[in-house]
DOTI-921965 format. One line per 10 residues: their letters; for each residue z, x, y of C-alpha. Coordinates in steps of 0.001 Angstrom, whole numbers, plus 500000, padded with zeros to 6 digits. Example, Ala and Ser with C-alpha at 12.3 -4.5 7.8 and 13.67 -1.06 7.14 Angstrom:
BEGIN
AS> 507800/512300/495500 ~ 507140/513670/498940 .
# end
This chain:
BEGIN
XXXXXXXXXX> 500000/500000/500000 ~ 499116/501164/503554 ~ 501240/500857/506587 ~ 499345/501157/509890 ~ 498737/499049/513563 ~ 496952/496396/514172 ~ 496917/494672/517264 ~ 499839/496721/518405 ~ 501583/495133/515414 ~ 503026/496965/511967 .
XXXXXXXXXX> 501309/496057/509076 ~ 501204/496488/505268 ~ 497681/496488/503979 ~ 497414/495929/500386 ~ 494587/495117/497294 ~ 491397/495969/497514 ~ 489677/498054/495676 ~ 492071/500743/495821 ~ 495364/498579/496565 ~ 495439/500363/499600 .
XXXXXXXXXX> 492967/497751/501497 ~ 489747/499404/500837 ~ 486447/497891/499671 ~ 484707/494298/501278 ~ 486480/492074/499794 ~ 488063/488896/501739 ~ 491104/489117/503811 ~ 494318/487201/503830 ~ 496682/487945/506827 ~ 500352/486442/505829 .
XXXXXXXXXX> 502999/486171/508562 ~ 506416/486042/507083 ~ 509773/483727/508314 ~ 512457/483615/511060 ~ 514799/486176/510577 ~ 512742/488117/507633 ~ 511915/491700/507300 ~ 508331/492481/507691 ~ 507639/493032/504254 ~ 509150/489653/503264 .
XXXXXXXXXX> 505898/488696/501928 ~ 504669/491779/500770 ~ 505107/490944/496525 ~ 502637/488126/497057 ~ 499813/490265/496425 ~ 500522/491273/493210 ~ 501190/487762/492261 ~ 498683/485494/493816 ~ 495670/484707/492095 ~ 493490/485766/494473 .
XXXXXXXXXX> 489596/486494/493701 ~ 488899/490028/492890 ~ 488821/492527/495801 ~ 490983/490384/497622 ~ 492469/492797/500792 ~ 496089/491334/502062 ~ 497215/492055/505416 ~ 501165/491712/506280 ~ 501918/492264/510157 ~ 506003/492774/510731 .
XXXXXXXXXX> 506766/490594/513804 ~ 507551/492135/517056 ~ 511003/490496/518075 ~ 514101/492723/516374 ~ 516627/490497/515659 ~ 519458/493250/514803 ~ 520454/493108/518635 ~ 521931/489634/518083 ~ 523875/489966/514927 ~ 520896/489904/511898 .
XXXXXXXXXX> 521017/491979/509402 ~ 519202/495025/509975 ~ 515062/494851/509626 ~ 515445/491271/510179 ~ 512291/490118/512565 ~ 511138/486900/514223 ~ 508064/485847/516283 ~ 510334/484037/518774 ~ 513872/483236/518996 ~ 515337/479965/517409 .
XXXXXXXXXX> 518971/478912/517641 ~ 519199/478258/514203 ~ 523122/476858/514066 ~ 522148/474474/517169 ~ 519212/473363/514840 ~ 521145/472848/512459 ~ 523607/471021/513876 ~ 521485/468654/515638 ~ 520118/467815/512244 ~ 523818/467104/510941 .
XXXXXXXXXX> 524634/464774/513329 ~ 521485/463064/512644 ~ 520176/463331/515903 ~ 516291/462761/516871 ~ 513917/465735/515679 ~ 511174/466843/518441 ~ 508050/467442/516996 ~ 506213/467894/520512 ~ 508545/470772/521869 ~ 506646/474209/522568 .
XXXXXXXXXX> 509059/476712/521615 ~ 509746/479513/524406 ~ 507788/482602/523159 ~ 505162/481004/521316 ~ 502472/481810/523862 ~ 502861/485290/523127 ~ 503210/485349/519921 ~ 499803/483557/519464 ~ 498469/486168/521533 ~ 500025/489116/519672 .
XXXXXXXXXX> 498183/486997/516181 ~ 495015/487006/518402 ~ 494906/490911/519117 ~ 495697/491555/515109 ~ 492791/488968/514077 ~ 490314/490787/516313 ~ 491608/494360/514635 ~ 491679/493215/511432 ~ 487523/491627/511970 ~ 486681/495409/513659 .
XXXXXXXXXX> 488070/497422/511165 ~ 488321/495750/508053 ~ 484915/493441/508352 ~ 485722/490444/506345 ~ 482706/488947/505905 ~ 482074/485534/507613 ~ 483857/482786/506299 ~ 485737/484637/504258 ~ 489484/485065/506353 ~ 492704/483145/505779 .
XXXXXXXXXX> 495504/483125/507965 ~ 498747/481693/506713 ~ 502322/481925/506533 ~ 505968/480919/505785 ~ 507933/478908/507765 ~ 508146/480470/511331 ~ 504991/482287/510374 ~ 503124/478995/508815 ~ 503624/476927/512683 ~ 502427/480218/514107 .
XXXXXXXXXX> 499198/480306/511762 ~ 498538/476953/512407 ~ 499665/477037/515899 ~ 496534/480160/515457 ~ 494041/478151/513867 ~ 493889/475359/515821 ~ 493042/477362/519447 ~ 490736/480125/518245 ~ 486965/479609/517591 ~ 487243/482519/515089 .
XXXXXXXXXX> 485763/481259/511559 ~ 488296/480934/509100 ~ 487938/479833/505356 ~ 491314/477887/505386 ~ 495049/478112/506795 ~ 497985/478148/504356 ~ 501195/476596/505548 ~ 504172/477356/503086 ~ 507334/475435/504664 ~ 506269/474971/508130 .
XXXXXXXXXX> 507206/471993/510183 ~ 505454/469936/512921 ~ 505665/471957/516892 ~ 503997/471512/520018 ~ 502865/468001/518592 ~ 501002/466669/522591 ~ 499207/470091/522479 ~ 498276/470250/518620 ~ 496996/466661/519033 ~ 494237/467627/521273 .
XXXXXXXXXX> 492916/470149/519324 ~ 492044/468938/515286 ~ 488827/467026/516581 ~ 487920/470573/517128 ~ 488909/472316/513618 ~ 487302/469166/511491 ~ 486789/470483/507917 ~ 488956/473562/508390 ~ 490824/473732/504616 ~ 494624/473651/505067 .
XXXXXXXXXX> 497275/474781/501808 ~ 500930/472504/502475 ~ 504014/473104/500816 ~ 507613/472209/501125 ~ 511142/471790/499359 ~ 511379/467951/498714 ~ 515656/469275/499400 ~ 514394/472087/502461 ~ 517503/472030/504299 ~ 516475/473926/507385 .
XXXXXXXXXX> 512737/472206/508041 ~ 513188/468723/506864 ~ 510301/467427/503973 ~ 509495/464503/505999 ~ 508325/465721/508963 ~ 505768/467915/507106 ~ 504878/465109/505200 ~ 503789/464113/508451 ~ 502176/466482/510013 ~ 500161/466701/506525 .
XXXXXXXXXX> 499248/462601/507049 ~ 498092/463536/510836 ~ 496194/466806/509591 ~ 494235/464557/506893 ~ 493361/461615/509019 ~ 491706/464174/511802 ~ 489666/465244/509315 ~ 491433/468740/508126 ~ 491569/468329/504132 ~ 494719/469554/502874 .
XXXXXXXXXX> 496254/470903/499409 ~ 499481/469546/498988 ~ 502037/471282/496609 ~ 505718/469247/496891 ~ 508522/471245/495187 ~ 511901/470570/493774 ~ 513366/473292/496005 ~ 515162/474411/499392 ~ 513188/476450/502127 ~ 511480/478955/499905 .
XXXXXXXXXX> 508020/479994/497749 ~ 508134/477958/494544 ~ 506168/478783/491383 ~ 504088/476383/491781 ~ 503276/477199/495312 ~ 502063/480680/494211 ~ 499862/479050/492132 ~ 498802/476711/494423 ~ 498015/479284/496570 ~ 496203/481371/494222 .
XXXXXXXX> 494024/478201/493243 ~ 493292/477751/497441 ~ 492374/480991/497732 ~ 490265/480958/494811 ~ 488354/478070/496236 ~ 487552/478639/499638 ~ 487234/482277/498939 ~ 484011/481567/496793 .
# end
């Protein structure tokens, strides 16, 4: 596995034809969670069943969360209260899907910069890039997909929930047909199933044709999801 920048960003570059990221194949660029370190989702690669030559890119996000008590390495791509969340949610009180969280503007830029890297130096060929994530990094990715013009083969969302609802509205007329993976815990106590039930019911109906892989779980990567994945990737990577 290779460690370099991209888009001013750390990465881990893995598969290929050398494991190392070499070779045409397609690219997958994976953002990991909240509060992660920034090889989180690094063990994916040797799981997935991805096609052959498959190159996987994993950028470390930018925002060091050691400062405020985090265990060391621990990352994020902007800052969440996570008890206040929490407790909001234990007292039952309404859940805003339209809120655009403070920071998310630049982390969508910093995604940007790494996309544009990853197309000059690793040349995917057309059609053949997926940007996805976990929690955190799966409202980022699709946060990504929905204001770039950049061609992407699909967007996988493992455990993300429903953000900047008003402004994500506007924008599915213009990503009609883009190929979305969903998952989520059916017992996720942090992003509640519902809402991503949801958000998968509004992504369908505008035209985006989802995946959909419920799990007996919490907030994590089930089994199945991995193979869900690996069956995604497998089709819009043909």
């Amino acid at each position: 596995m290779k460690t370099r920048k991209l888009g001013g960003l750390d990465v881990r570059i893995a598969g290929g034809t050398d494991r190392e990221g070499a070779g045409q194949g397609p690219v997958v660029v994976l953002l990991h969670g909240f509060g992660a370190p920034g090889d989180d989702l690094v063990s994916l690669w040797r799981t997935l069943p991805a096609p052959a030559g498959t190159r996987f890119v994993f950028p470390e996000a930018p925002l060091d969360l050691g400062p405020l008590g985090y265990p060391p390495g621990a990352r994020a791509w902007w800052l969440v209260d996570l008890e206040a969340r929490l407790r909001r949610q234990a007292l039952g009180e309404a859940r805003d899907t339209d809120g655009v969280p403070e920071g998310l503007e630049a982390a969508r830029a910093a995604i940007v910069r790494l996309l544009d890297d990853v197309d000059a130096e690793l040349r995917p060929a057309a059609g053949k890039l997926v940007l996805g994530g976990f929690s955190q990094g799966a409202m980022l990715s699709l946060d990504v997909a929905l204001r770039t013009p950049r061609a992407l083969a699909g967007v996988v969302l493992m455990s993300g929930t429903h953000i900047a609802g008003r402004e994500w509205a506007a924008l599915y007329e213009g990503r009609r047909g883009l190929q979305v993976f969903m998952s989520h815990g059916q017992s996720d106590e942090l992003l509640p199933f519902d809402i991503t039930e949801a958000l998968r019911d509004t992504l369908v109906s505008s035209g985006l044709p989802v995946q959909w892989v419920p799990f007996r779980g919490a907030h994590g990567i089930a089994a199945s999801v991995v193979t869900g994945v690996g069956e995604f990737l497998n089709r819009v990577l043909a």
